[in-house]
C-alpha positions as CSV (number, residue, x, y, z in Angstrom):
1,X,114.5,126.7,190.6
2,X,116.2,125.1,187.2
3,X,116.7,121.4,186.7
4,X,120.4,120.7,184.9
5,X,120.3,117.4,183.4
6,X,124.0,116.2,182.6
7,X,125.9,113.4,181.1
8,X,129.3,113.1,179.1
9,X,127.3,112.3,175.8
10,X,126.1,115.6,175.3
11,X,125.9,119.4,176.6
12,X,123.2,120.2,179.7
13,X,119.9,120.4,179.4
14,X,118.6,123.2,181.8
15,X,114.4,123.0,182.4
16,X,112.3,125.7,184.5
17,X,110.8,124.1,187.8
18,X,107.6,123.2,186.3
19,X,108.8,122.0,183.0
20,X,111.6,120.1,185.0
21,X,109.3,118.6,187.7
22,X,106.9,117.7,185.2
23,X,109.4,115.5,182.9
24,X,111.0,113.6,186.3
25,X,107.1,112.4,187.5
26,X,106.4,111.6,183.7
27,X,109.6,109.5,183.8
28,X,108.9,108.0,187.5
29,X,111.0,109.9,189.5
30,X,108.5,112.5,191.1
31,X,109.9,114.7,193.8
32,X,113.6,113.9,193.4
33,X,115.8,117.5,192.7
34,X,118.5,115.5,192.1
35,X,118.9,111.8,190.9
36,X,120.7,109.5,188.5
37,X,119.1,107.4,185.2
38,X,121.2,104.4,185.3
39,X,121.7,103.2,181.5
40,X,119.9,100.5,182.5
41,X,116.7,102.7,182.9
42,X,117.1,105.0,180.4
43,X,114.8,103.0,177.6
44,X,111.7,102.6,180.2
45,X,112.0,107.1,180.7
46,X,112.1,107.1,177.0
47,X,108.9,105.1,176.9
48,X,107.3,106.4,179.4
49,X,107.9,110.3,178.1
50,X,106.6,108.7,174.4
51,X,103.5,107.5,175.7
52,X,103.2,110.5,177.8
53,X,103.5,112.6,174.6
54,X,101.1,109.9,172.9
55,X,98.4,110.3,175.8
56,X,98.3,114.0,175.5
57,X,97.7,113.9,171.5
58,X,94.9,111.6,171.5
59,X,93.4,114.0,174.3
60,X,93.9,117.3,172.2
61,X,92.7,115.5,169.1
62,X,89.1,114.2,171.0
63,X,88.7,117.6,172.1
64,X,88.2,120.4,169.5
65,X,87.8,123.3,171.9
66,X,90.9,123.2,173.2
67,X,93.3,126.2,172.4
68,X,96.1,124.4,170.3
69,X,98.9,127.5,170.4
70,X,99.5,126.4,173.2
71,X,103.3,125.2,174.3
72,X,102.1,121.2,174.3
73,X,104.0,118.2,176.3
74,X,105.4,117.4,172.7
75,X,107.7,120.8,172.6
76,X,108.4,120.1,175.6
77,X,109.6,116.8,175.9
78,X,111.9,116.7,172.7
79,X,114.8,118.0,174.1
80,X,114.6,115.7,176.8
81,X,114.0,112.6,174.5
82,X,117.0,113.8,172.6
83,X,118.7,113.8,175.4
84,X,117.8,110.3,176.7
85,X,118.3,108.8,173.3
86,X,121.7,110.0,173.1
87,X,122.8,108.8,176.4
88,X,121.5,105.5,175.5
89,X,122.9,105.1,172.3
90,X,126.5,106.0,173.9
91,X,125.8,104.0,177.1
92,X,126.4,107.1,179.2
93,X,124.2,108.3,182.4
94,X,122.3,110.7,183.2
95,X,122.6,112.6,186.1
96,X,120.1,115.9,187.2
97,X,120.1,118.3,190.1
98,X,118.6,121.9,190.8
C-alpha cells in the first residue's frame, strides 16, 4: 500500500506502507489511510515529527553498538517536514490517502 500526501502548495509526497504508517502515528493520527491536517494542526505534526527525530538521536548517540548505515527516522522524515513546512507557510492543507 502507498500513502499520497497532497496539498496545492506543493507536488505529492508518495511513502511505502511502513514509512507512511509510521509518519501518521508519529504525527497523531495512527490508523487513519486517509485524513486531512487542518492548517490549524499542521505546527503541532511538525513538532511532534521534530521531537520524534530528536528522540531517536539521543537514542542512537547513548548507544554505540548500534549499526548507524542504517535508513534513520531523520532521512525519513525530511521530506515530510518539508512538506508540512511548506503547507504552513502558504496556509494550504494537507490531505493523505492510500
Amino acid at each position: 500500500m502507498l500513502y499520497k500526501f497532497k496539498s496545492k502548495a506543493t507536488g505529492d509526497l508518495i511513502m511505502l506502507d511502513p514509512d507512511g504508517r509510521r509518519m501518521l502515528q508519529i504525527m497523531g493520527r495512527e490508523g487513519q489511510v486517509k485524513g486531512i491536517f487542518l492548517v490549524e494542526q499542521l505546527q503541532g505534526a511538525i513538532e511532534a515529527l521534530e521531537q520524534a527525530v530528536a528522540d531517536e538521536e539521543a537514542w542512537l548517540a547513548a548507544q554505540p553498538d548500534i549499526r548507524t548505515d542504517a535508513v534513520v527516522l531523520k532521512q525519513r522524515a525530511q521530506p515530510m517536514l518539508k512538506l508540512l513546512r511548506r503547507c504552513k507557510d502558504l496556509e494550504v492543507d494537507l490531505v493523505w490517502g492510500v
